[in-house]
C-alpha positions in Angstrom: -99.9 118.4 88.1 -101.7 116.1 85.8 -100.2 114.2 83.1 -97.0 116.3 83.9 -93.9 114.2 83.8 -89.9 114.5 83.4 -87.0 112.7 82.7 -83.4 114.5 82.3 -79.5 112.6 81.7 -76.9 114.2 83.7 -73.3 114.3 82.3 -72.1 111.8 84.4 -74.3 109.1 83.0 -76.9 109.1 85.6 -80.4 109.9 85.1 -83.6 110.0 87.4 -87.5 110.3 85.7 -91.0 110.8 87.1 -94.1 112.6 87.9 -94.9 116.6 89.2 -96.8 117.7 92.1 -96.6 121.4 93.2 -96.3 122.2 96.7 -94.5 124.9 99.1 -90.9 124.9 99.2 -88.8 127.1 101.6 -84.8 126.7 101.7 -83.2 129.2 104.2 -86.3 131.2 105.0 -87.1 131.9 101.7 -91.0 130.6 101.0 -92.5 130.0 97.6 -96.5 128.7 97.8 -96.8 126.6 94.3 -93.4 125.0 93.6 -93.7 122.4 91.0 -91.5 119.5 92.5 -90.6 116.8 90.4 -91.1 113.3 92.1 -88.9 110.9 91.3 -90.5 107.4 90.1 -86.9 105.9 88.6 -83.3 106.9 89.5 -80.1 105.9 88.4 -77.8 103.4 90.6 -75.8 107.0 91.2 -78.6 108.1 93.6 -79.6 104.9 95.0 -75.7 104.1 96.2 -75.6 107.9 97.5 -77.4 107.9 101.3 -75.6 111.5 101.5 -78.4 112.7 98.8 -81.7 113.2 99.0 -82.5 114.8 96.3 -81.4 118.0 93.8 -82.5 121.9 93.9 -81.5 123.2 90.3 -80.1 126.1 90.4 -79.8 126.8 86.4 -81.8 128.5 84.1 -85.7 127.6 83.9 -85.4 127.1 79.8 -83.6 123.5 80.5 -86.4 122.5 82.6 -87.4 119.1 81.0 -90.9 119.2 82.7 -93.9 118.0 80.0 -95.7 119.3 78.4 -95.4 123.1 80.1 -91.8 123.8 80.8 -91.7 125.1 84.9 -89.7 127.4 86.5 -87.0 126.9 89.2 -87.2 127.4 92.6 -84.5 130.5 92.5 -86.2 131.9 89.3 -89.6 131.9 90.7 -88.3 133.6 94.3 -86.8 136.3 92.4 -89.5 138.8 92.7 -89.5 138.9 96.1 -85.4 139.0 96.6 -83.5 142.8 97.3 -81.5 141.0 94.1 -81.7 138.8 91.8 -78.6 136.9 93.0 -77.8 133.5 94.9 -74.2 133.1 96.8 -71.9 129.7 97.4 -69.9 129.8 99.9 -69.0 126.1 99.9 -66.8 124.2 102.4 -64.5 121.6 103.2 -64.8 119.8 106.2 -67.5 122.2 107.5 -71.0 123.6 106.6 -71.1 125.7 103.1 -73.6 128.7 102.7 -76.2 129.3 100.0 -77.8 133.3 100.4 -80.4 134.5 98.0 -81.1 138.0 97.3 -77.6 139.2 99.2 -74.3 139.4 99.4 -72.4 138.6 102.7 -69.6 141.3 102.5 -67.7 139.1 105.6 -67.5 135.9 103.7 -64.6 136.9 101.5 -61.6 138.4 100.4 -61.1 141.6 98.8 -63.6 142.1 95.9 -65.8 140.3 93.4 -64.4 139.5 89.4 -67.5 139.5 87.5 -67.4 137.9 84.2 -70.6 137.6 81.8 -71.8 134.4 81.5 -70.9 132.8 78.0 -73.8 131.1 76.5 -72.3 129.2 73.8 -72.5 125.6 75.8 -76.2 126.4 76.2 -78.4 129.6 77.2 -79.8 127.5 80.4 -76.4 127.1 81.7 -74.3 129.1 84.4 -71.4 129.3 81.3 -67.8 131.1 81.8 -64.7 131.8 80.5 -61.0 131.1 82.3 -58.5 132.6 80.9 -55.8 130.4 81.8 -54.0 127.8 84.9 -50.7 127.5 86.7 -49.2 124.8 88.4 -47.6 125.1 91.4 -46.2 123.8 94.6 -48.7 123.7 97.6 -48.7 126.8 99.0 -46.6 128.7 96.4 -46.7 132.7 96.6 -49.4 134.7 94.5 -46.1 136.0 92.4 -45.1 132.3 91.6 -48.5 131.1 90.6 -48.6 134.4 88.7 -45.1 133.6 86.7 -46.4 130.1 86.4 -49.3 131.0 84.4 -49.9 129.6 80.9 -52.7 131.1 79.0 -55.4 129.1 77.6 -59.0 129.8 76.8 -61.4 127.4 78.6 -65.1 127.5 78.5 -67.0 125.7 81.4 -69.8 125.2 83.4 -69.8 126.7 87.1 -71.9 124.0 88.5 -72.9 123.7 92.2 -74.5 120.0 91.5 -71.6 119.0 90.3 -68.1 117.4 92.4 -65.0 117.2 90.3 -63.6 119.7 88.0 -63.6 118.4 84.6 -60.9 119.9 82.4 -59.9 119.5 78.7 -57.7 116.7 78.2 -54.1 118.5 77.5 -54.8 120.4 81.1 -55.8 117.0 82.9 -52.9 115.5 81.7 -50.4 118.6 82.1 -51.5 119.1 86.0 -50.9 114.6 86.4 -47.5 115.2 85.0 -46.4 116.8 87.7 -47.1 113.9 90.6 -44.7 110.8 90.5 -46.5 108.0 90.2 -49.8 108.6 88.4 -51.8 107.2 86.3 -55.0 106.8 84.4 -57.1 103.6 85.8 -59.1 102.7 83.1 -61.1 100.1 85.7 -62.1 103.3 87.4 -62.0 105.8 84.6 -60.1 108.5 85.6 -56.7 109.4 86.7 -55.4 108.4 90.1 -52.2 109.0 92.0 -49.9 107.6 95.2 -51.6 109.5 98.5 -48.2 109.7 99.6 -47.2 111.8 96.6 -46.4 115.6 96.6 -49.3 117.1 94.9 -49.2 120.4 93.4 -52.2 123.3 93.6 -54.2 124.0 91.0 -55.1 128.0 90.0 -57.1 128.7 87.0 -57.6 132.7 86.2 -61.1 134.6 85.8 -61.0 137.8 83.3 -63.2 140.6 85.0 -65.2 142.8 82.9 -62.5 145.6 84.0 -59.2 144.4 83.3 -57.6 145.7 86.3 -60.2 142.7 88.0 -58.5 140.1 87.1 -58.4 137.3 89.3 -56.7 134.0 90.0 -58.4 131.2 92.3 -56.2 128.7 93.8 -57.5 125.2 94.7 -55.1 124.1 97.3 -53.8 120.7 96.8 -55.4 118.8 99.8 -58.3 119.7 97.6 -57.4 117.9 95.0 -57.8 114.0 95.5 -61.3 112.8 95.8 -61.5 109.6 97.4 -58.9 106.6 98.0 -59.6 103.8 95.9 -58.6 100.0 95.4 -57.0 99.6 91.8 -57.1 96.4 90.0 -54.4 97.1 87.9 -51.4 97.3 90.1 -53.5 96.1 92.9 -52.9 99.6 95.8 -54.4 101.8 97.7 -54.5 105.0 95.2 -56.0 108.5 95.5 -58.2 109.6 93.1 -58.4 113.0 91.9 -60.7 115.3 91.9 -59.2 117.0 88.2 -60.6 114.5 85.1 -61.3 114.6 81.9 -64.5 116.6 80.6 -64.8 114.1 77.4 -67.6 111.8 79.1 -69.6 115.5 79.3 -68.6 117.2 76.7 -67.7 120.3 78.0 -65.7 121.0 81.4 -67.6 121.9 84.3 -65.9 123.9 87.7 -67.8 121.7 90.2 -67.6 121.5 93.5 -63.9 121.2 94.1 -63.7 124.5 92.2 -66.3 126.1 94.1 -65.1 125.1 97.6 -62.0 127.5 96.6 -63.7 130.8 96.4 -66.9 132.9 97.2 -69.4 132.4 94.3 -71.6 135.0 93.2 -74.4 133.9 90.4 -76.1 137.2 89.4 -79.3 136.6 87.3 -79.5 139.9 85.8 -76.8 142.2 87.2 -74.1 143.5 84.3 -74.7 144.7 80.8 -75.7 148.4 80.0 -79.2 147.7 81.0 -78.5 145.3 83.7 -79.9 142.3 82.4 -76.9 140.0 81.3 -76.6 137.2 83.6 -72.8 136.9 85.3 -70.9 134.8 87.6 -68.9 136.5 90.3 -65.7 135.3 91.9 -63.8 136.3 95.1 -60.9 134.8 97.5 -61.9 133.5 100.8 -59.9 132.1 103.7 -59.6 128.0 103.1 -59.9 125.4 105.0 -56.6 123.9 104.5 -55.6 120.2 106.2 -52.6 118.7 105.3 -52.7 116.5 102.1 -53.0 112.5 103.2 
């Protein structure tokens, strides 16, 4: 595309810029003919230091495209037309192979039903935004009735993100949830909180308000889920686990990444509730986890 370019600042600080060439893009069978693809030309040490990555399929809305100087439209929004629905599933995994469907709904890949909840566009219309309408701390493995008298209600606004890893919480959850492991800590070499892998480490469930009351949902992510690497810490010089809950202040707003994700069936539904069927939601559902023992 000449003289098209791009250049977009991720929350965590890394960034990637470049040029736009169109070109056909299929991703699970799915074929669209003039995709604009935007060629990276500069990237941030955060992709170079990745060899996992090999590149990013946004999955938001088109209006935070940051192509110049004619806006373009997504992959998803552009395959729309030709989907039964304008919907894309996550079913993400740990330790295994996740699942991304558009334009259907695989009724085997969960639990019981979907929560819908509109998405709340007050962190940006572009964004897939939602409301939780509270968490609970609890032992691994507690009882549905436990996490459930456990439950402290607080309003949280966040990001359901699929390019994103950690979930990043306000700072009076992050540090409620470390207060219940022995032993951690915030590492300010590595910037975030970090805790002994020998330690018990509790589950984290964070609640979903459907559009019918009686919907109401609570998603638990179990606690092996919960640290997201081992790392070396200068300051009291130890093998530590770092988790995979941190702060949302470096972004600004907190974002249910993939560690949230991984914990539930994921429905994103373009245009799906409303009167008329045309306000944008974000479905939730329990699915059987993948559960190893925490190390």
């Amino acid at each position: 595309m000449e003289g098209a370019t791009w250049s977009i600042l991720y929350g965590d600080g890394s960034s990637s810029s470049g040029e736009v060439y169109t070109d056909t893009v299929t991703i699970g069978g799915v074929t669209f003919a003039s995709q604009a693809v935007e060629v990276a030309t500069r990237v941030s040490a955060q992709f170079t230091n990745d060899p996992n990555s090999n590149g990013l399929v946004g999955l938001g809305f088109s209006n935070i495209n940051t192509v110049q100087p004619q806006r373009q439209n997504t992959f998803f929004e552009n395959i729309i037309p030709t989907l039964d629905s304008p919907i894309f599933t996550a079913d993400l995994r740990t330790q295994e192979t996740g699942t991304y469907n558009f334009g259907w709904i695989d009724y085997d890949a969960f639990l019981g039903n979907i929560t819908y909840t509109d998405v709340d566009t007050s962190l940006g219309s572009g964004l897939w935004g939602m409301n939780i309408q509270g968490y609970s701390i609890t032992a691994s493995g507690a009882s549905d009735a436990l996490i459930a008298d456990n439950f402290t209600a607080a309003t949280v606004t966040g990001v359901a993100d699929t390019g994103s890893t950690l979930l990043l919480l306000p700072r009076a959850l992050v540090m409620d949830y470390y207060s219940y492991i022995q032993g951690a800590a915030y590492d300010h070499d590595h910037a975030g909180w970090c805790f002994p892998c020998d330690g018990e480490v509790p589950d984290f469930s964070f609640g979903i308000s459907g559009t019918d009351p009686e919907d109401n949902l609570i998603i638990t992510i179990p606690a092996s889920y919960l640290s997201y690497g081992r790392i070396y810490t200068g300051t009291d010089q130890k093998w530590r686990c770092y988790g995979s809950i941190q702060y949302d202040e470096h972004v600004g707003f907190p974002i249910f990444g993939d560690v949230a994700l991984k914990s539930a069936f994921v429905v994103f539904d373009h245009a799906g509730g409303g009167i008329d069927y045309s306000q944008p939601r974000i479905g939730w559902a329990k699915k059987i986890l993948f559960i190893s023992p925490f190390q």
